[in-house]
C-alpha positions as CSV (number, residue, x, y, z in Angstrom):
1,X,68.0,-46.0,-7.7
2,X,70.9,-44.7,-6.2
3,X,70.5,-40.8,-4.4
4,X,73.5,-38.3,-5.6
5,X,74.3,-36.4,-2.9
6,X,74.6,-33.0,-4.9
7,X,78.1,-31.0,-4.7
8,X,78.8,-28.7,-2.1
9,X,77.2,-25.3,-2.2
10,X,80.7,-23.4,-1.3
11,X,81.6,-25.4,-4.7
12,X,79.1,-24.2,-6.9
13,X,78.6,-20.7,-9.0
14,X,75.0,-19.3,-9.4
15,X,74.2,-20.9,-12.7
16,X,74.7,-24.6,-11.5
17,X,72.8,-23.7,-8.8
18,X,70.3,-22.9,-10.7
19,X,70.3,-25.6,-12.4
20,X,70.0,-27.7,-9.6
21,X,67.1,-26.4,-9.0
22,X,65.3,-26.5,-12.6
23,X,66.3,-29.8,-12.4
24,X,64.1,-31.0,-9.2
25,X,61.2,-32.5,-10.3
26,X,58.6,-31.9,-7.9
27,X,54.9,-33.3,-7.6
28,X,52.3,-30.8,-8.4
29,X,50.6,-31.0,-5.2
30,X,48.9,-27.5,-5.4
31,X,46.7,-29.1,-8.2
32,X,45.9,-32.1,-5.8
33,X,42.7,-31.6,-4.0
34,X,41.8,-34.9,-1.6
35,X,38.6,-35.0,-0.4
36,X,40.0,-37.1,2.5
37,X,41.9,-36.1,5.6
38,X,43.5,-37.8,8.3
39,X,46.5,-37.7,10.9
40,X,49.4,-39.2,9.7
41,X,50.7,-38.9,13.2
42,X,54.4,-37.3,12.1
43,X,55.8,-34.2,13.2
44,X,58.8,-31.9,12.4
45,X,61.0,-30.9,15.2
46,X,62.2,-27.4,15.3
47,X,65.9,-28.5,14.7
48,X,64.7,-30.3,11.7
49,X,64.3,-34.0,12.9
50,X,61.1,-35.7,11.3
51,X,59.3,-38.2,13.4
52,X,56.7,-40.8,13.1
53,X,54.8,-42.2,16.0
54,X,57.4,-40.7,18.3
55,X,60.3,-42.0,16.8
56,X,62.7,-40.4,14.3
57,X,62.8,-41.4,10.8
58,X,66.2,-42.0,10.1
59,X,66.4,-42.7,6.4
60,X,67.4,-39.1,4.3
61,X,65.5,-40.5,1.3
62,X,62.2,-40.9,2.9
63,X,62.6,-37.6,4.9
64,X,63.1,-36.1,0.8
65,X,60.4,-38.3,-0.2
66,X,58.1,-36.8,2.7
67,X,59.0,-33.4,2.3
68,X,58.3,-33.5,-1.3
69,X,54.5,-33.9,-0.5
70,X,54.7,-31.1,2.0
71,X,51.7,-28.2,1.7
72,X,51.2,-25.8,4.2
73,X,47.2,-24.4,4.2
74,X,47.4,-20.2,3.9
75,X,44.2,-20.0,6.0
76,X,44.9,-21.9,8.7
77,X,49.1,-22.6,8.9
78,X,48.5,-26.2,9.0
79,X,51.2,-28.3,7.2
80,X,49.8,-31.3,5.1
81,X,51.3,-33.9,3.6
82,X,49.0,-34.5,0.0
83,X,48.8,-37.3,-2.3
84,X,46.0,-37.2,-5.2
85,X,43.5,-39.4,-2.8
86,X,44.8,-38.4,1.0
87,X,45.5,-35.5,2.6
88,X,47.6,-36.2,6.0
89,X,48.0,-33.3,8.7
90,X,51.7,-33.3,9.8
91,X,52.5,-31.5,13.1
92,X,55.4,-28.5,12.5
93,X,57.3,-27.2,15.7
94,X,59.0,-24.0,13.9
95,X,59.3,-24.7,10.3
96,X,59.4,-27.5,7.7
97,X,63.1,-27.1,6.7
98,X,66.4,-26.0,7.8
99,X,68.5,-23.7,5.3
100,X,71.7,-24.9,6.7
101,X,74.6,-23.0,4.4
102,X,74.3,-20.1,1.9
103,X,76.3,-18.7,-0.6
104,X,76.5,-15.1,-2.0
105,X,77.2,-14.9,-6.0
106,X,76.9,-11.6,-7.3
107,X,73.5,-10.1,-6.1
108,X,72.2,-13.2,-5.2
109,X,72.4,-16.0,-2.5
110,X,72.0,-18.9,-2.6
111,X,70.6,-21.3,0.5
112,X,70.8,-25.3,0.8
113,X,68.2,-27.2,3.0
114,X,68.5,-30.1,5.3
115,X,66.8,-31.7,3.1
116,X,69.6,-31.3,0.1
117,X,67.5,-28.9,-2.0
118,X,68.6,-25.7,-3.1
119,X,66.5,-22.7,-3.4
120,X,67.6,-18.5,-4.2
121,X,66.3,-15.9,-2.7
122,X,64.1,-13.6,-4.4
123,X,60.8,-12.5,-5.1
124,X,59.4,-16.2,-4.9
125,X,61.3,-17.1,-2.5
126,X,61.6,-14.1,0.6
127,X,63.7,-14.1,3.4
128,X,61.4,-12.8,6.4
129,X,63.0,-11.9,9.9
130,X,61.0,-12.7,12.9
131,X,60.8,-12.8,17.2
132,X,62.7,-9.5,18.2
133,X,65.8,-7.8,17.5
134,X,67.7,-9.3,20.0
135,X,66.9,-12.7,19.2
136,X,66.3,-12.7,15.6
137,X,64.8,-15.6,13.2
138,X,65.8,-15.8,9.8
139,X,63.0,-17.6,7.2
140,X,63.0,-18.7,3.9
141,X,60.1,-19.5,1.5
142,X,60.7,-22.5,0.0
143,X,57.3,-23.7,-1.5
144,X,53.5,-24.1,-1.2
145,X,53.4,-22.0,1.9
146,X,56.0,-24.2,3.8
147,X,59.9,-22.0,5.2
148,X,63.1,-22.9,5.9
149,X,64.4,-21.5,9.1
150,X,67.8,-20.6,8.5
151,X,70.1,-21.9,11.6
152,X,72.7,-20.5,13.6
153,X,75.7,-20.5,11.4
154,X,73.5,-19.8,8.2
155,X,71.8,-16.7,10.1
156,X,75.4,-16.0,10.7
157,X,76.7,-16.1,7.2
158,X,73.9,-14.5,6.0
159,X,74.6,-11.1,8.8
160,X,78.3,-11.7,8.0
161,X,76.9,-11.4,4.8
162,X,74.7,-8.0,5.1
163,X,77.3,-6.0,7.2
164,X,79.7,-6.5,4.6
165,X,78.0,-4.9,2.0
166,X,77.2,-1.6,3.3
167,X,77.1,-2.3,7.6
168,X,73.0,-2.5,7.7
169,X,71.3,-5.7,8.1
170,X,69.4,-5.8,5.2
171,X,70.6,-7.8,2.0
172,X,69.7,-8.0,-1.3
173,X,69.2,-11.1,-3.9
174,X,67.6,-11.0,-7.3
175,X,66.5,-7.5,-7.2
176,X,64.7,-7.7,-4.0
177,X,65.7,-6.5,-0.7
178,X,65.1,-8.1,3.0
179,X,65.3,-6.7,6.2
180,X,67.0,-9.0,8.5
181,X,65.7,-7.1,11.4
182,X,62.6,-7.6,13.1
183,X,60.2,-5.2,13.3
184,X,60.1,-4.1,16.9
């Protein structure tokens, strides 16, 4: 089965968006509850690159395949990769996925991942600013605990963004409101 490489986000209104996203099909791996765990001896690098047994796994589809299993623990931070018999520890530098463009459409913007998903932000899904106001990070829940670090020219769109609609760094999307700065 042949992977459609979905349209550009500049391209796109809200509602297709959307969509898009009603349209993934997801495994429900918050019902999945393994009783065995092991090291499946990946890791994500902070700029997004996955790797397995040291080397990168060059193949988008099984990067989207992987990242489709991907559950991050809320006690501990660990990421996980789950099936319904296996539970597989995957090492994290920063965060699981990149928001690498975003689009503003009337109160609400609009992020796409490295990984060729979509996602809003909103009340599921909050933008959280961390390190220190000189040297901001931008995050993005995604799902089941795991973020999107937005990168440079996301952050970028997304300040371009904020100071353009009333010269603060805060911005809104789908009725919720998210400080871009750090608290000190």
């Amino acid at each position: 089965m042949a992977y459609d490489i979905p349209p550009d986000l500049a391209s796109l209104n809200l509602l297709e968006v959307a969509d898009l996203v009603a349209a993934r099909k997801l495994p429900p791996v918050e019902r999945w509850k393994p009783e065995h765990t092991s090291d499946s001896e990946m890791r994500i690098a902070a700029d997004g690159t996955w790797f397995h047994q040291g080397s990168p796994i060059t193949r988008p589809a099984m990067v989207r395949a992987f990242a489709s299993l991907l559950w991050r623990d809320p006690a501990d931070g660990q990421h996980y990769l789950v099936t319904p018999q296996y539970r597989q520890t995957i090492a994290v530098e920063d965060a699981a996925f990149l928001a690498v463009d975003m689009r503003a459409d009337g109160d609400s913007l609009a992020f796409r991942l490295n990984t060729d998903e979509f996602v809003i932000a909103g009340p599921e899904h909050p933008l959280r600013a961390a390190g220190d106001p000189e040297s901001p990070a931008i995050y993005l829940a995604v799902r089941h605990g795991c973020e999107a670090r937005l990168d440079r020219s996301t952050w970028l769109q997304l300040a371009e963004h904020a100071l353009g609609e009333d010269g603060s760094l805060s911005v809104t999307s789908n009725d919720a409101s998210f400080d871009l700065v750090p608290a000190a």
